[in-house]
TORZA-630803 format. One record per residue: residue number from 1; residue in three letters; chain; x, y, z of N, C-alpha, C in turn. Coordinates in steps of 0.001 Angstrom, whole numbers, padded with zeros to 6 digits, m for minus. Example, Ala and Ser with C-alpha at 12.3 -4.5 7.8 and 13.67 -1.06 7.14 Angstrom:
2
resi, resn, chain, n.c1, n.c2, n.c3, ca.c1, ca.c2, ca.c3, c.c1, c.c2, c.c3
1, ALA, A, 013190, m005690, 007800, 012300, m004500, 007800, 013200, m003300, 007800;
2, SER, A, 012850, m002250, 007080, 013670, m001060, 007140, 012900, 000030, 007870;
***
This chain:
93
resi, resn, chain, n.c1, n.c2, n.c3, ca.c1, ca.c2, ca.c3, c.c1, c.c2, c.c3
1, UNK, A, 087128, 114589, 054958, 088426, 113979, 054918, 088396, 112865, 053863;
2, UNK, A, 089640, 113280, 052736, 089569, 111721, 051846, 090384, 110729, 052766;
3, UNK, A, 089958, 109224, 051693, 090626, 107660, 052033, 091981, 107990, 052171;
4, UNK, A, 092770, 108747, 051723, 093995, 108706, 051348, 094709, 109720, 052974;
5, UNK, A, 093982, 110437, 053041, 094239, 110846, 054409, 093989, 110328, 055325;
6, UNK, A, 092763, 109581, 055498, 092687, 108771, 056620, 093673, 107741, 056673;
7, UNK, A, 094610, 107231, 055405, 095344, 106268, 055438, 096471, 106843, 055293;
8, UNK, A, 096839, 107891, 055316, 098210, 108526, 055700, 098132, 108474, 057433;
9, UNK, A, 097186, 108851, 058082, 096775, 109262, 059215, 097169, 107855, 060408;
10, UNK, A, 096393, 107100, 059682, 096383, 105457, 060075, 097749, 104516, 060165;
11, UNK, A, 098906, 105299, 059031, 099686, 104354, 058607, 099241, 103217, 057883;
12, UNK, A, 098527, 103533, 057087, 098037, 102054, 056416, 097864, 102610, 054886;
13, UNK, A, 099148, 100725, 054433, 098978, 101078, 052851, 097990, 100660, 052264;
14, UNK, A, 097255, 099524, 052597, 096350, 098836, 051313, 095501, 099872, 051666;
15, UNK, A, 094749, 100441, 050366, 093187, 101223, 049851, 092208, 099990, 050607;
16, UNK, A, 092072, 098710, 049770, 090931, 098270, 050637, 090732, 097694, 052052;
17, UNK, A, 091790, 097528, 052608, 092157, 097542, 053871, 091341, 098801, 054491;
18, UNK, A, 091676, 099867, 054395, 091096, 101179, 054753, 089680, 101530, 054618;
19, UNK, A, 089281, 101329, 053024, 087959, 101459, 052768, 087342, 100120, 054098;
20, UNK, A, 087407, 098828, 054107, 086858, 098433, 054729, 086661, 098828, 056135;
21, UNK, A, 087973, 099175, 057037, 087812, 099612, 058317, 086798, 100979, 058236;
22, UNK, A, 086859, 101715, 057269, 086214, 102607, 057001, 084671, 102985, 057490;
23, UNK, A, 084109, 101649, 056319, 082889, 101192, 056157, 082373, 100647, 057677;
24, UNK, A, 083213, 099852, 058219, 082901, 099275, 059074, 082688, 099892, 060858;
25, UNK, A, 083633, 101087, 060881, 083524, 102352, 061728, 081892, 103159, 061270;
26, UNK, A, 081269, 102976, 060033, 080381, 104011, 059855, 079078, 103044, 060436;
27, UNK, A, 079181, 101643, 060431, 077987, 100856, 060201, 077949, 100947, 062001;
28, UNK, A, 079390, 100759, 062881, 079175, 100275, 064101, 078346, 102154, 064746;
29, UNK, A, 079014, 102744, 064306, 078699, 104197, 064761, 076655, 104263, 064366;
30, UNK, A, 076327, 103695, 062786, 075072, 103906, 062989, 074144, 102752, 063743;
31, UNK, A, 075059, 101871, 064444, 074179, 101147, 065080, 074126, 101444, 066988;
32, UNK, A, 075159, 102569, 067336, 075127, 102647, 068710, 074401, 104107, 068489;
33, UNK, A, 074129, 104655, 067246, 073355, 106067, 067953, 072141, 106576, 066708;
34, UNK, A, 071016, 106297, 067010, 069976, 106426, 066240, 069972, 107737, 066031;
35, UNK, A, 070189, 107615, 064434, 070038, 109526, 063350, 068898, 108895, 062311;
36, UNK, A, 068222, 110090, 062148, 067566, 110498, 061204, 065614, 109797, 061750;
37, UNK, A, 065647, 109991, 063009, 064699, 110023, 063372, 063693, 110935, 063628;
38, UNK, A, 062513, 109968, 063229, 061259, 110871, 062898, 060167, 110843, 063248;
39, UNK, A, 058938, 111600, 063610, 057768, 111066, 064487, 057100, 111443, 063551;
40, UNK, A, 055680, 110273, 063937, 054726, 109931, 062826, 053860, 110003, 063453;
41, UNK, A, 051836, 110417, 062919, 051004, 110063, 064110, 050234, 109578, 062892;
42, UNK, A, 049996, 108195, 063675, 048162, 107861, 063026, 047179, 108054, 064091;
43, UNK, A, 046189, 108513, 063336, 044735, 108233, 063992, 044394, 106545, 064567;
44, UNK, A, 044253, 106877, 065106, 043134, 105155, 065728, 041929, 105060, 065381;
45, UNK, A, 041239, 104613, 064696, 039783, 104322, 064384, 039201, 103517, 064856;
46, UNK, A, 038248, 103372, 065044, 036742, 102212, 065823, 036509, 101414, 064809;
47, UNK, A, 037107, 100003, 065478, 037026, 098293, 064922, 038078, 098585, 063779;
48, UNK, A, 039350, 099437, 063935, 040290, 099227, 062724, 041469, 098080, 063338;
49, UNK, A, 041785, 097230, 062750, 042815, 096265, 064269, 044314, 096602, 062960;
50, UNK, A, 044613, 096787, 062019, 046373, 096973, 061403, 045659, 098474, 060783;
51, UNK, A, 047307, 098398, 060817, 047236, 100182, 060698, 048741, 100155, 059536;
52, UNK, A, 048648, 100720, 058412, 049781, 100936, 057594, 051216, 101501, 058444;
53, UNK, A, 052245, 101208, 058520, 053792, 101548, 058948, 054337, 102265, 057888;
54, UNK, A, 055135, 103416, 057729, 055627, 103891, 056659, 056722, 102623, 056296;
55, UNK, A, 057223, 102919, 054753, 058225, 102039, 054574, 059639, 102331, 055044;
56, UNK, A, 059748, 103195, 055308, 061808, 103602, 055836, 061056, 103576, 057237;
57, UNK, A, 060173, 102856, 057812, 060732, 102364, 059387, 061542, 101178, 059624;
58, UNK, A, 062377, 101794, 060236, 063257, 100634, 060467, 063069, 099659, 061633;
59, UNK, A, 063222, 101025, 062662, 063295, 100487, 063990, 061683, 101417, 064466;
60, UNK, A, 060857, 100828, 065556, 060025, 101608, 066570, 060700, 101921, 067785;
61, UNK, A, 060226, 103257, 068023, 061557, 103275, 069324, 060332, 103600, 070690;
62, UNK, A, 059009, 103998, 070400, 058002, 104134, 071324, 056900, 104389, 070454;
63, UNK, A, 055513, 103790, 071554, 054428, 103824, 070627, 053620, 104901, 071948;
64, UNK, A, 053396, 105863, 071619, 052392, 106261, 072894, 050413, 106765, 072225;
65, UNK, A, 049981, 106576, 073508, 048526, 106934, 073128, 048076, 107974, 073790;
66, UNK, A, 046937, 108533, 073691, 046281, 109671, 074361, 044966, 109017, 075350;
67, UNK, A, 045468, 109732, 076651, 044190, 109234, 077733, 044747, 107425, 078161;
68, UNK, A, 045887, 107302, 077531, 046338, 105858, 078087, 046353, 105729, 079136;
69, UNK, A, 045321, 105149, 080007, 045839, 104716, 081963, 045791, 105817, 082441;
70, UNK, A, 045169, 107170, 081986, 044804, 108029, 082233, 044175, 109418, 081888;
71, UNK, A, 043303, 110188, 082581, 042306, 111061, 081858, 042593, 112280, 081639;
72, UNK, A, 043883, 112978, 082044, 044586, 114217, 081432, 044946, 114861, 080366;
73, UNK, A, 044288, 113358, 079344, 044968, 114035, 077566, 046472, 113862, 077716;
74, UNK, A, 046935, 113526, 078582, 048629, 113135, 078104, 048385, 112169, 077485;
75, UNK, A, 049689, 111942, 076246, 050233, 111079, 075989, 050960, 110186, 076256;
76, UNK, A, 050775, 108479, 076741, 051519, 108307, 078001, 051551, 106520, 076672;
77, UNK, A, 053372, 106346, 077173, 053427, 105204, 076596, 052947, 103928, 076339;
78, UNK, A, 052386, 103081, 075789, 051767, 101744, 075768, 053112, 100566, 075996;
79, UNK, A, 053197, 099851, 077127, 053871, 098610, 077466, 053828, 097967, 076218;
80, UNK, A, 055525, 097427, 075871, 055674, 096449, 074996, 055388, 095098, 075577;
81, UNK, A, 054459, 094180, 074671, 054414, 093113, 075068, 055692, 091992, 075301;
82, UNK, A, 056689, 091688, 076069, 057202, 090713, 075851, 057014, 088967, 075647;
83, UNK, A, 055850, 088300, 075629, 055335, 087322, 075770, 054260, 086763, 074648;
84, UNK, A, 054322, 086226, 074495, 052998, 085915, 073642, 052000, 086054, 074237;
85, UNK, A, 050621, 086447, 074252, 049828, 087315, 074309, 048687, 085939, 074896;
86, UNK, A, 048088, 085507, 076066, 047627, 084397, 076451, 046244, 084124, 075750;
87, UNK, A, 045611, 085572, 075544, 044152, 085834, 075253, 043979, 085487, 073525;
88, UNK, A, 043579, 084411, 073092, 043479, 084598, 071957, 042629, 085467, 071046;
89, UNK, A, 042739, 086103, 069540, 041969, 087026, 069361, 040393, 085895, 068607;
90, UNK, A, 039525, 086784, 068716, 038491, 086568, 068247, 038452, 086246, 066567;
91, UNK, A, 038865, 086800, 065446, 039249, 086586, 064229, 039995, 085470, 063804;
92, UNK, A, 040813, 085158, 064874, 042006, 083764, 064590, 043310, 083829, 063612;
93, UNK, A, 043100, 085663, 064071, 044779, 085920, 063503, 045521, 085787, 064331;
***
């Protein structure tokens, strides 16, 4: 659908009037429903503590591990920390 139909549609004369409501319908729509999501796996390695993030992550939406809290080989989610973390690390990052 062009601007010009949506603003026949709308009753609305100004172009940027329109373009903006426009714009602004597309931004609220991509913020109530996550598209173009994608799953990623890294390996975990022994004594590796950061691990590279691709760059177009935006958002994390779950991190899960294998054998987490349990010995079935499922993949079972890791708890987000909400708190600052009491245990300080050994390195003094």
């Amino acid at each position: 659908m062009k601007v010009m139909e949506i603003m026949e549609k709308a009753s609305i004369k100004q172009t940027g009037r329109a373009i903006m409501y426009i714009k602004e319908a597309l931004q609220e729509m991509a913020l109530q429903h996550e598209t173009h999501i994608r799953t990623s796996r890294i390996d975990i390695q022994s004594g590796k503590r950061f691990y590279q993030l691709p760059n177009e992550a935006v958002k994390i939406l779950d991190i899960r591990c294998k054998n987490h809290n349990n010995s079935d080989n499922d993949y079972r989610s890791i708890p987000r920390s909400v708190y600052e973390p009491t245990t300080k690390d050994s390195d003094g990052i």
